[in-house]
Z-matrix of the N, CA and C atoms (Angstrom, degrees):
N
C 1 1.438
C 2 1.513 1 109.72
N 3 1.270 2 104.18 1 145.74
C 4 1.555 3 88.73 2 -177.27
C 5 1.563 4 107.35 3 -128.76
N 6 1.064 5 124.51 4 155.63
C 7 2.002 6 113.78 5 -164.49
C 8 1.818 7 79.94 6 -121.79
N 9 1.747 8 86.11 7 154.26
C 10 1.116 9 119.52 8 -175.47
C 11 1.726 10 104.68 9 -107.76
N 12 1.373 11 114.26 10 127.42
C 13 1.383 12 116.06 11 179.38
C 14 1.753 13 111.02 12 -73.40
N 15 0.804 14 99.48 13 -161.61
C 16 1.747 15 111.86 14 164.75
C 17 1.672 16 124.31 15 -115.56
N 18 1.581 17 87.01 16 -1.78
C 19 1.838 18 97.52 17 -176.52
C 20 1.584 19 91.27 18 -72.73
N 21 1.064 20 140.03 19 -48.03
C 22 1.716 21 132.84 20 -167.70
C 23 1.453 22 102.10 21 -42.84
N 24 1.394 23 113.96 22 -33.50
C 25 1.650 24 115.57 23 -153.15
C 26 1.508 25 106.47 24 -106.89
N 27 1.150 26 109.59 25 -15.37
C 28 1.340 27 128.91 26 141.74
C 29 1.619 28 88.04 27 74.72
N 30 1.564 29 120.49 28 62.35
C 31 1.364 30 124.72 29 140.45
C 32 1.376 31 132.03 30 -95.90
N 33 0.868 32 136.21 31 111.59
C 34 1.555 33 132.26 32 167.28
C 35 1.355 34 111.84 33 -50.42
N 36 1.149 35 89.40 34 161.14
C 37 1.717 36 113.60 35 174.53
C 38 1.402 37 115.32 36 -68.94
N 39 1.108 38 118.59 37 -28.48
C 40 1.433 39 121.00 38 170.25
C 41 1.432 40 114.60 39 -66.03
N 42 1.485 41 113.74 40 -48.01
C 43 1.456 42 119.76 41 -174.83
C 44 1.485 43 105.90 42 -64.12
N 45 1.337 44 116.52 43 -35.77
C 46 1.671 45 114.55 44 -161.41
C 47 1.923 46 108.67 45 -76.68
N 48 1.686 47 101.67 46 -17.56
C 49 1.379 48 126.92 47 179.60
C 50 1.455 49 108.65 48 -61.01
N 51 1.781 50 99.66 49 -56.08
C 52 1.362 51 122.31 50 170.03
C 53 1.388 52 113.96 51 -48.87
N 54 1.219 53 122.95 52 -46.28
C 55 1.559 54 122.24 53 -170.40
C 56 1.329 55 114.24 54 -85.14
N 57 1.109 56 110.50 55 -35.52
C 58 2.021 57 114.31 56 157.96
C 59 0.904 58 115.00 57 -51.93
N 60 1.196 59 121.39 58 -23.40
C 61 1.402 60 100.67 59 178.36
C 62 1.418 61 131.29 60 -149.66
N 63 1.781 62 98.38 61 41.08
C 64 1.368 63 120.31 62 163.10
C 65 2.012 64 84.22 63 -112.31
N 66 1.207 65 112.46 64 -25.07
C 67 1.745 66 91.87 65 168.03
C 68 1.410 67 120.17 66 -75.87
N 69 1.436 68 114.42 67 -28.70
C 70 1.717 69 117.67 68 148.26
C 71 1.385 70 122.39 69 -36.95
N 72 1.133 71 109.12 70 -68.18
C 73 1.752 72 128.06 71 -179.03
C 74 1.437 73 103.00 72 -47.70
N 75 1.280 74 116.31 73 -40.98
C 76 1.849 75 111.64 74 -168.78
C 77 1.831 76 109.81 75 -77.21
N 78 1.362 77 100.71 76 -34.56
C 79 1.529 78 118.17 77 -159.19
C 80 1.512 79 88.76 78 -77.76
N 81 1.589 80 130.88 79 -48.28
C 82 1.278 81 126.13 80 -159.63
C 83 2.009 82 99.01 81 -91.72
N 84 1.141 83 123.46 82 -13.63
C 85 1.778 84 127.09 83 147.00
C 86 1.100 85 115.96 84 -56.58
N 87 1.390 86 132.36 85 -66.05
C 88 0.972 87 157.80 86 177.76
C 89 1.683 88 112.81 87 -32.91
N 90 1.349 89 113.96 88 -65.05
C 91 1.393 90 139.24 89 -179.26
C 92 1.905 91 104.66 90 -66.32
N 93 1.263 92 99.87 91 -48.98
C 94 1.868 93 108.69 92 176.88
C 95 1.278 94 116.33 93 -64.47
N 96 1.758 95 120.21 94 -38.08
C 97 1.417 96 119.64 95 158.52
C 98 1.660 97 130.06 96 -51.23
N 99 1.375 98 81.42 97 -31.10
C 100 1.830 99 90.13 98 -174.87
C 101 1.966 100 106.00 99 -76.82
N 102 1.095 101 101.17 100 -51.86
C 103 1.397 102 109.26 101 166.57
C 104 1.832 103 121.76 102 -46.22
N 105 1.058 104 94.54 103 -58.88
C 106 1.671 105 106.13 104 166.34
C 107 1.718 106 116.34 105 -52.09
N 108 1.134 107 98.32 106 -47.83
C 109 1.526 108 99.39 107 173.63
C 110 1.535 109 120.96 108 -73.20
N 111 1.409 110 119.43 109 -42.99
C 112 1.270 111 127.54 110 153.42
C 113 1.418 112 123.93 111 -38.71
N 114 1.514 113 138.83 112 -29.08
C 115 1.250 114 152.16 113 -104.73
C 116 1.513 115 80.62 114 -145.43
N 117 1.501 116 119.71 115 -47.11
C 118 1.356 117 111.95 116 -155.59
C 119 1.866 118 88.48 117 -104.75
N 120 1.443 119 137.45 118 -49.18
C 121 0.908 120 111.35 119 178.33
C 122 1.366 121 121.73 120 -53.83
N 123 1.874 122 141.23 121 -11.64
C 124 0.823 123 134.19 122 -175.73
C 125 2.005 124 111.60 123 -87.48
N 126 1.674 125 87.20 124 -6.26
C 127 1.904 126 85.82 125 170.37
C 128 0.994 127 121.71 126 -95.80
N 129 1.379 128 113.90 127 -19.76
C 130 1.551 129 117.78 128 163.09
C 131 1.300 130 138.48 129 -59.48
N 132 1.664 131 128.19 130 118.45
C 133 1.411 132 108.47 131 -163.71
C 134 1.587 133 116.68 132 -61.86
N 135 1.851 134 108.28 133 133.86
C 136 1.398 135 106.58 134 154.15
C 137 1.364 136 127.84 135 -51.87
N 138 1.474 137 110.92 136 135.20
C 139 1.713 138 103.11 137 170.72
C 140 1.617 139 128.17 138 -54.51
N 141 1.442 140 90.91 139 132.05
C 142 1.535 141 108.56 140 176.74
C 143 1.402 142 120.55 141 -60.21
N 144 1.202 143 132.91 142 81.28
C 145 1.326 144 136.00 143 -178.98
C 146 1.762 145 120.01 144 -71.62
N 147 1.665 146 118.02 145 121.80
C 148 1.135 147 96.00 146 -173.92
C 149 1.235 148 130.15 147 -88.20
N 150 1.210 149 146.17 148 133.04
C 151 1.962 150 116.34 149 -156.95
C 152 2.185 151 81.63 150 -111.28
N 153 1.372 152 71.22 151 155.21
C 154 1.806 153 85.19 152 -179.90
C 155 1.315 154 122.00 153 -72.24
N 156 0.956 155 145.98 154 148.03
C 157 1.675 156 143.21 155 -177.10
C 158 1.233 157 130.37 156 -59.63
N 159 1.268 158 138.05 157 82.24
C 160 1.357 159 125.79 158 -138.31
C 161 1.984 160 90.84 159 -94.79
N 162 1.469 161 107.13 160 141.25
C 163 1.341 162 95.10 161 178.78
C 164 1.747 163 112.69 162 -114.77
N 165 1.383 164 104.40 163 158.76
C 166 1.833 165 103.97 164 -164.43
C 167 1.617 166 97.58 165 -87.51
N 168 1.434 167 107.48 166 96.88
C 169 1.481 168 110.53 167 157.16
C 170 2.071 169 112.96 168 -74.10
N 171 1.199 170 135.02 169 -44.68
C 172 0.803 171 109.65 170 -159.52
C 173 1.819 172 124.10 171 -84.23
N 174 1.975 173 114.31 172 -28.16
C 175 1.109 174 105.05 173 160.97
C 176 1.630 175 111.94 174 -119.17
N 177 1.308 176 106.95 175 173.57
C 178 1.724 177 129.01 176 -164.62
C 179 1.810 178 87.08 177 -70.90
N 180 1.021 179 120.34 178 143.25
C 181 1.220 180 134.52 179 171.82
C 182 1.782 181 114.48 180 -84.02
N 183 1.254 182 118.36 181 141.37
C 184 1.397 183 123.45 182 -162.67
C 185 1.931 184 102.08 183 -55.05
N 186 1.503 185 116.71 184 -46.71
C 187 1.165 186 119.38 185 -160.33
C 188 1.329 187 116.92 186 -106.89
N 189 1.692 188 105.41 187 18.89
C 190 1.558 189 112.87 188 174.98
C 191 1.475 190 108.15 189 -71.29
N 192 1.153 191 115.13 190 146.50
C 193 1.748 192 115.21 191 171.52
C 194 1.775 193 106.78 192 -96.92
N 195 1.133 194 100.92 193 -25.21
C 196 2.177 195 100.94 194 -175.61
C 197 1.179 196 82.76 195 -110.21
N 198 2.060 197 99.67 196 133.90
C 199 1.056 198 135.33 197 168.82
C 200 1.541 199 128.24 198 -82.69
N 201 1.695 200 119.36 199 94.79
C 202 1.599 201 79.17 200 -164.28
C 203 1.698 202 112.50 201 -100.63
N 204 1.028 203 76.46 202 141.66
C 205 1.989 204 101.54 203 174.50
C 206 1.538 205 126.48 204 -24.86
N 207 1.324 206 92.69 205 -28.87
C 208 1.681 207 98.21 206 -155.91
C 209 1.646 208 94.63 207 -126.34
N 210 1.110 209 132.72 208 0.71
C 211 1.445 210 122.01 209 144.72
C 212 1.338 211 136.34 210 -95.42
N 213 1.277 212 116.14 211 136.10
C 214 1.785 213 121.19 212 -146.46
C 215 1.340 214 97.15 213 -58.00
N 216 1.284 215 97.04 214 155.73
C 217 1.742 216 115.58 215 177.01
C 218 1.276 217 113.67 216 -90.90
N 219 1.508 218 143.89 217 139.50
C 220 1.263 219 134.33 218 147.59
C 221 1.300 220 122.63 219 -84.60
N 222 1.505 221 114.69 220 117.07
C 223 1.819 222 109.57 221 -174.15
C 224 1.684 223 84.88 222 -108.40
N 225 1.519 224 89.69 223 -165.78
C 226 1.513 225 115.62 224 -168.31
C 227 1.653 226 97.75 225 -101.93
N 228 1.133 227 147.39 226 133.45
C 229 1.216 228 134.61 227 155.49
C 230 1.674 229 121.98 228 -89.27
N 231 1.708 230 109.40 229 138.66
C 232 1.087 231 124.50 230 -154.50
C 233 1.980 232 104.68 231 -80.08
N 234 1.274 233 99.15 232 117.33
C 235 1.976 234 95.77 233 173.94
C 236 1.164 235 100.87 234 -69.71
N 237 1.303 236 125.81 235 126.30
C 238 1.927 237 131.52 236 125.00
C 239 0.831 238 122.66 237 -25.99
N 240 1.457 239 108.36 238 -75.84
C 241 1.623 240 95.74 239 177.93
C 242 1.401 241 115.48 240 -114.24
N 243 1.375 242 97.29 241 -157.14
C 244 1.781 243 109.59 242 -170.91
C 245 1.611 244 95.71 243 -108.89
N 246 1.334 245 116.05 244 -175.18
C 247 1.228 246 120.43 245 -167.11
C 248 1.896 247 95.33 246 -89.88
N 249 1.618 248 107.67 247 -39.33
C 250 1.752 249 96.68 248 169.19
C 251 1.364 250 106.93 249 -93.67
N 252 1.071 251 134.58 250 47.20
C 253 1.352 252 115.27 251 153.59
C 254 2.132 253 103.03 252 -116.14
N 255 1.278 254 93.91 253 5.45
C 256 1.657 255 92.92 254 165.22
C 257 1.291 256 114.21 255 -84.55
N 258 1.232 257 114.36 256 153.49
C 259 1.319 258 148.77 257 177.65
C 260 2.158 259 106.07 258 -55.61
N 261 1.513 260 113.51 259 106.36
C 262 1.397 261 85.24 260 157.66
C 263 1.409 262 149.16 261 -61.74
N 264 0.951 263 123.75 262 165.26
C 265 1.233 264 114.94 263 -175.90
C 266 1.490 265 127.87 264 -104.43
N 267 0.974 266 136.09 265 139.77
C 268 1.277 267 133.39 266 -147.03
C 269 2.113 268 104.25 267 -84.58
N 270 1.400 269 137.26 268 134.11
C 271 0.919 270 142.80 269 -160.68
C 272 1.760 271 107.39 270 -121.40
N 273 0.905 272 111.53 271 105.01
C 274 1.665 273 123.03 272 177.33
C 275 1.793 274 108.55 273 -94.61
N 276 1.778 275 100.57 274 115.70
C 277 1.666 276 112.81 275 -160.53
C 278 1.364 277 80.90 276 -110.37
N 279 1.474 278 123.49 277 136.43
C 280 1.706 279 125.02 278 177.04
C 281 1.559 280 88.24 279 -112.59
């Protein structure tokens, strides 16, 4: 294989210095615009969307004063037993 220098094309080292780093200069503009723009759409208020009122059919609300009749109640359910009056349970050691 044989490699090709850059002397044929006849750039200097200075110029190729130059071009690194006006392709630096663009990439690090480039990147700060995007940020900047990002930066400012995030100060701008998002739209206020209105969502519709959803209302609680299934339980009674804490600060209602009328009780209604015909939606289920939540009670407490009553334990039998205690936690020692159960049965142990049997343990299988292989």
């Amino acid at each position: 294989m044989t490699r090709q220098s850059l002397s044929p094309l006849r750039v200097s080292p200075l110029r190729l210095q130059q071009g690194l780093f006006a392709s630096l200069a663009l990439m690090v503009t480039l990147i700060a615009g995007q940020q900047f723009q990002h930066w400012q759409q995030s100060q701008q208020q998002a739209p206020q969307f209105e969502r519709p009122v959803m209302t609680q059919t299934h339980f009674r609300s804490v600060g209602s004063v009328t009780a209604d009749v015909t939606a289920p109640q939540l009670r407490v359910v009553d334990q039998d037993s205690t936690l020692g009056e159960l049965p142990a349970q049997e343990r299988w050691v292989f």
